[in-house]
N, C-alpha and C positions, 0 to 999 in steps of 0.2 A: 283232726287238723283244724288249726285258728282261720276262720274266716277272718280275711285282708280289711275288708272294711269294716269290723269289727275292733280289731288288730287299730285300728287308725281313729276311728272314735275313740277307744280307750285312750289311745295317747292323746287325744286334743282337751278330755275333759281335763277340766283345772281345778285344783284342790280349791278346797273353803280357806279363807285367807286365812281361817285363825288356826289352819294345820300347819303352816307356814313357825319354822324353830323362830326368826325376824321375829315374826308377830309376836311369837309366845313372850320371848325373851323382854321385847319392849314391855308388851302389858305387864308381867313382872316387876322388873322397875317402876313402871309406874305405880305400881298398887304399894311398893316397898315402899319407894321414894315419898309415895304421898304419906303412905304415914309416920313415915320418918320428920318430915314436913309438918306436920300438925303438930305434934309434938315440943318442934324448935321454933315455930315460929306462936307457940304458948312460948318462948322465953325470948322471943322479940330477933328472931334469927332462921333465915331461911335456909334450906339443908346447903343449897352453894354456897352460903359463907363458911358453915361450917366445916366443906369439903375445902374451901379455900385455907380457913385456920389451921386444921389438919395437916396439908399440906406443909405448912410454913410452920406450923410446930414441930414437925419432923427435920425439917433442913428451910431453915431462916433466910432469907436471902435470896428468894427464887425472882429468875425476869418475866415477865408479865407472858412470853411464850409460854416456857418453861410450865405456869400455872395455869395457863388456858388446854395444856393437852392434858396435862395431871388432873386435875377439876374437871374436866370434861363438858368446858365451855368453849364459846367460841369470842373471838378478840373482842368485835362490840359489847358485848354482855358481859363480858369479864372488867373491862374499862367501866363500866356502867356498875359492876358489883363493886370495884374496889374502891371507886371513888366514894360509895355509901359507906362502904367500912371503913373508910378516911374518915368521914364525917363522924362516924360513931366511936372516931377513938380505938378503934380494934387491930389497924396497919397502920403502916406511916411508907412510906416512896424515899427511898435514895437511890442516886445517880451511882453505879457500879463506878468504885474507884480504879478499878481494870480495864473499862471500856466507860471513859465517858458519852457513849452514846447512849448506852444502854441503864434503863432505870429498873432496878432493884426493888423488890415489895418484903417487909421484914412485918414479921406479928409483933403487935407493940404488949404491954403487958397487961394492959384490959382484955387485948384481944386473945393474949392466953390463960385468964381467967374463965375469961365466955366458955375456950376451947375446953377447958377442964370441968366443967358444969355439964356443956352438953355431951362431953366423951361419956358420962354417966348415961346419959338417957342411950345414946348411941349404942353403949356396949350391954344396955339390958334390950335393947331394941334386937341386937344380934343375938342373945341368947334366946328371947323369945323364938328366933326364924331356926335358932339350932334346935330347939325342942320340938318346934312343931315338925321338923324333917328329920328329928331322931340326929344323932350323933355321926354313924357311919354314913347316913343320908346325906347333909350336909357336908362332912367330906368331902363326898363323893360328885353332890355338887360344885364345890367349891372346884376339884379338879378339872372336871370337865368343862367349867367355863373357863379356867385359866388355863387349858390348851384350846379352848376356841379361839381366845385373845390370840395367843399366841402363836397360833397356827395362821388366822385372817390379819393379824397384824402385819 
């Protein structure tokens, strides 16, 4: 028979934060991310823009929402990245002719150059993470985090 206060410490102990999936999953990213990062920003471009050109080389024309939840930024920050990639030649802003309230962000043709330069590094970058997790491994990840998404979404 389990002794009751036994029974009750056990359940109050609290795992090590880094056994926490949260945890794992962030520091993941960041260790991707970062090196993904080193990388882009040797060709003068930080991995958010390049998530942002991505974005807007697939479908042209996105509203600054729209590329703040796709990009997986937040509105300040997004404002603050587009307005540098205005600067740099890489987007251009128009007023959606559907809703003149709403402003429009298109990839300008520098900026899909950039995107074509670094979809290189990106897509050796991806095969590197597919080799080091083997083939069915990566799958297998791939699956299971895209019903995390979609199961917490």
């Amino acid at each position: 028979m389990i002794d009751l206060r036994e029974a009750i410490l056990d359940m109050a102990k609290t795992k090590p934060f880094n056994d926490y999936i949260a945890y794992l999953l962030a520091q993941a990213n960041r260790q991707i991310n970062g090196e993904l990062d080193v990388e882009f920003r040797a060709e003068g471009i930080p991995v958010e823009q390049w998530r942002i050109l991505s974005i807007l080389a697939a479908s042209n024309g996105r509203s600054m929402g729209e590329l703040a939840q796709a990009a997986l930024l937040n509105h300040p920050t997004l404002t603050k990245t587009i307005d540098r990639m205005i600067s740099q030649a890489l987007v251009y802003r128009r007023v959606d002719p559907l809703d003149r309230r709403k402003i429009l962000i298109f990839i300008s043709n520098d900026g899909q150059a950039v995107h074509e330069r670094l979809n290189h590094l990106a897509n050796s970058h991806q095969a590197e993470l597919v080799d080091s997790c083997g083939d069915s491994g990566a799958a297998e990840l791939k699956r299971l985090l895209e019903g995390l998404i979609h199961r917490t979404a």
